[in-house]
Every structure is written in C-alpha cells, then in structure tokens.
C-alpha positions, 0 to 999 in steps of 0.5 A: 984101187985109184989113188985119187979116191977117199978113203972111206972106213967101214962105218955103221949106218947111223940106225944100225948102231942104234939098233945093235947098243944095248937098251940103256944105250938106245934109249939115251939116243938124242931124241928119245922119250923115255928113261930105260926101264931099269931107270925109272923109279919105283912105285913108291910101295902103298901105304896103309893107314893103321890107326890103333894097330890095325887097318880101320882102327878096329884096335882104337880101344873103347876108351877111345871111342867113348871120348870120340861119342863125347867130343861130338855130342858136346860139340854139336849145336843142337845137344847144346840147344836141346838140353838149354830147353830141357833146363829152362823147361824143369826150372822154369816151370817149377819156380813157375808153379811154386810162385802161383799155385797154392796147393794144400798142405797135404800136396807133394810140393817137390813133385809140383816143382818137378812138373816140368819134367813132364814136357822136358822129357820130350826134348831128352827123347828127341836128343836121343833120337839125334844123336845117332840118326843125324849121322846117318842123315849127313853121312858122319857115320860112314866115317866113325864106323870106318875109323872103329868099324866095330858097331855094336860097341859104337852103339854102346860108347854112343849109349853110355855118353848120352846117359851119363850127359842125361843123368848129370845134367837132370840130377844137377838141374831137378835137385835145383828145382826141387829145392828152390821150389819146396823153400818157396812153397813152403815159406808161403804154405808152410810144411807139407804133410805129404810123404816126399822122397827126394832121392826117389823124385830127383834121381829116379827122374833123371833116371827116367830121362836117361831111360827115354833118351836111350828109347830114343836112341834105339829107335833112331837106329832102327829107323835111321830117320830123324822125323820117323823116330821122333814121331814114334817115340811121341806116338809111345810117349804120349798116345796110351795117357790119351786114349787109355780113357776111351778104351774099355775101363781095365783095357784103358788101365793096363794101357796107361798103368804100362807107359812112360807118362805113368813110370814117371809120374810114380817118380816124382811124386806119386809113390804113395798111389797103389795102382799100377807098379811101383815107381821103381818097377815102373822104371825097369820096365821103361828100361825093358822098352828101351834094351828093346829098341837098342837090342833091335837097333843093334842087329840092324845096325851089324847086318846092314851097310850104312 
C-alpha cells in the first residue's frame, strides 16, 4: 500500500446505519416525524357516563325522576301562565256572579261561585296536553328518556307531578271561591235552602281538573302533537253537551248523561239532579276515559322511538 495515501476506516454509509439501528433508534434520526411506536401514548381508555349506576341512568330512582317532572313543570312558562288563567277564571267568575246575580233561595250558591270551573277546565286540558307533547315538539324528550330511558315510569312521574299540581292548586283556588262567593250571596240573599256539599263541590272539582289534565296528558302522548291533542280533547270535551240536543231524545241523553261537561256539573252542584250517575260515579268514569288514553299513550310511548 503507498505511504502517501489517507488512511480511511471502514465506515458504514450513512443510510446503511439508519437502516441496521433498532426502530427507537431510527426513529430518533434527525429528520424524522414521528415518535416510535412503543412511545407514543395510549389512548386514554373511554369512558362511559353512568349516572345512577348504570349507563343511561336507568338506575336514577323514581324519586329522582318525580323531582326532575316537577322542576320542569314548575320552571316552564306556559304552566306558570296556564294556571294564572285558570285561577283568574274560577275566582274571578265567581266573585263575578255572586255580586250580580240573584239567584233564589233555593239556589245552590256554592255551585254558582263554582261556574267558572266550567271554562277553567279547558286550560287544565290544555296544560295537560303541554305538558308531554311540548317535549316532544322541542325535542326535550329525547334527553329525559336518554337520562331515565325507562318510559313508562317517565309517563307515570309525568302523570303523578301534574295532578298532584291540578289537585292543590283547585283545592286551594275553589275553597277560596266557594267561601267568598257564598258570604257574598248570602249576606245579600240570606241563607239558601238548597242542599250544598262543599267537600263534594271543592274536592270533587278538583278532582275533576286533575282527571281532565290527565285525559289531556294521554292524548298529547298519543298524538305527540300539541294542536291535534288540544283539538281533540275539546272535540270530548265540548261536542256531546252540544249535539247531545239534536240527537234523537234517549240517544241525546245517553250522550250528554256520559261526558265530562255532565261528570262535572254533578260535582259542583247538581248532586241532587237524579239523571244520569251520580257525581261521583260520574267521576270514575271520566277516570275510566283518562287510564285510556294514558294506557294507549304508554304502549305507544314503549313500542315507538321519539
């Protein structure tokens, strides 16, 4: 070999020694765009939202559900408006009438406070109907049944919130009436010398009210349309008082004797009338009409997506 020529060692072309390193190693080469395999991070595991036990919440608890129906219905402005009109209706009509009218002594002065119940009950209908169809209009009752997607007790804690709500409030609101439009009538008047059943008008009609919001309730979940369920509940409502008279006589009877217009105004005050079933019958089956459309409602309710 010549002296004069450089010594060169055997060295590895610059690519062979990126070929031949291990992977960390290669991967660490100036220039390189991503971090080995057994460096990179994990995933971080995903992780399911359980409320109440179980995924979905199906674990929350009836209690639960019952105070969630009552935080809604009490926070929505149209209950808060519905139920302002429904008091104005029965006390104001009432202390209407027993400053105007002058009945006779053998009038029923509590049921003639009471006749605003007759108009009222329309906006405890319609609340009825609101207060399930309107979350299926917005879209709200994807997220309860998504959170508690047991349905049928949904419907129940739905159900149990709104008449307890209708049952207070007409307690509260036609013991008030009733007692301020008797002291009125009869400090004009004198004593009536009809028969009067307070508990029967008072409790009774708000019975009723709670009745016919629950009818209402049914059908806006079987229709699942807020116009279509309040259309049909007046249709039950108002249609057999008025077409009752222009059916044939006992046809007409039957019709009207089986309504709700009739099963209240055996409530408030004609008790005394023998036609038809007595006030309380007359309740129970508006009852009857009302665990139909809930029961209708409900297997809908379970059988169909929202």
């Amino acid at each position: 070999m010549p002296q004069n020529q450089p010594h060169v060692q055997n060295q590895p072309h610059p690519m062979a020694s990126a070929r031949m390193a291990p992977p960390q190693q290669a991967f660490q080469q100036p220039g390189a765009q991503f971090a080995p395999p057994a460096q990179q991070a994990p995933y971080p595991p995903v992780q399911q939202m359980q409320l109440g036990g179980q995924v979905g919440g199906g674990n929350a608890g009836f209690g639960r559900v019952l105070l969630s129906e009552w935080t809604k219905i009490r926070t929505v402005r149209s209950t808060m408006w519905t139920l302002a009109v429904m008091v104005l209706l029965i006390l104001g009509l009432g202390v209407l009438l027993a400053g105007t009218v002058k009945p006779d002594t053998d009038d029923d002065y509590v049921s003639i406070a009471l006749i605003g119940v007759i108009i009222a009950q329309l906006a405890a209908a319609t609340l009825g109907v609101l207060t399930i169809s309107a979350e299926y209009t917005t879209g709200m009752i994807r997220t309860t049944l998504t959170a508690y997607p047991r349905r049928l007790q949904v419907l129940v804690a739905k159900g149990v919130v709104f008449a307890g709500l209708m049952f207070g409030v007409g307690v509260v609101t036609m013991g008030l009436t009733a007692v301020i439009g008797k002291s009125m009538l009869t400090s004009r008047i004198g004593e009536s010398s009809a028969d009067v059943d307070l508990f029967r008008s008072v409790v009774g009609g708000s019975l009723y009210l709670a009745v016919i919001g629950l009818f209402g309730l049914g059908l806006g979940v079987l229709l699942r349309h807020s116009a279509g369920a309040i259309t049909a509940l007046m249709g039950v409502i108002l249609l057999p008082m008025i077409i009752g008279p222009f059916l044939p006589h006992s046809v007409g009877e039957k019709v009207m004797e089986y309504s709700p217009m009739f099963a209240l105004g055996k409530l408030i005050g004609g008790g005394g009338d023998d036609s038809g079933p007595g006030p309380w019958p007359s309740l129970l089956l508006i009852a009857a009409y009302a665990a139909i459309a809930l029961i209708a409602g409900g297997i809908r309710m379970r059988s169909r997506d929202v």
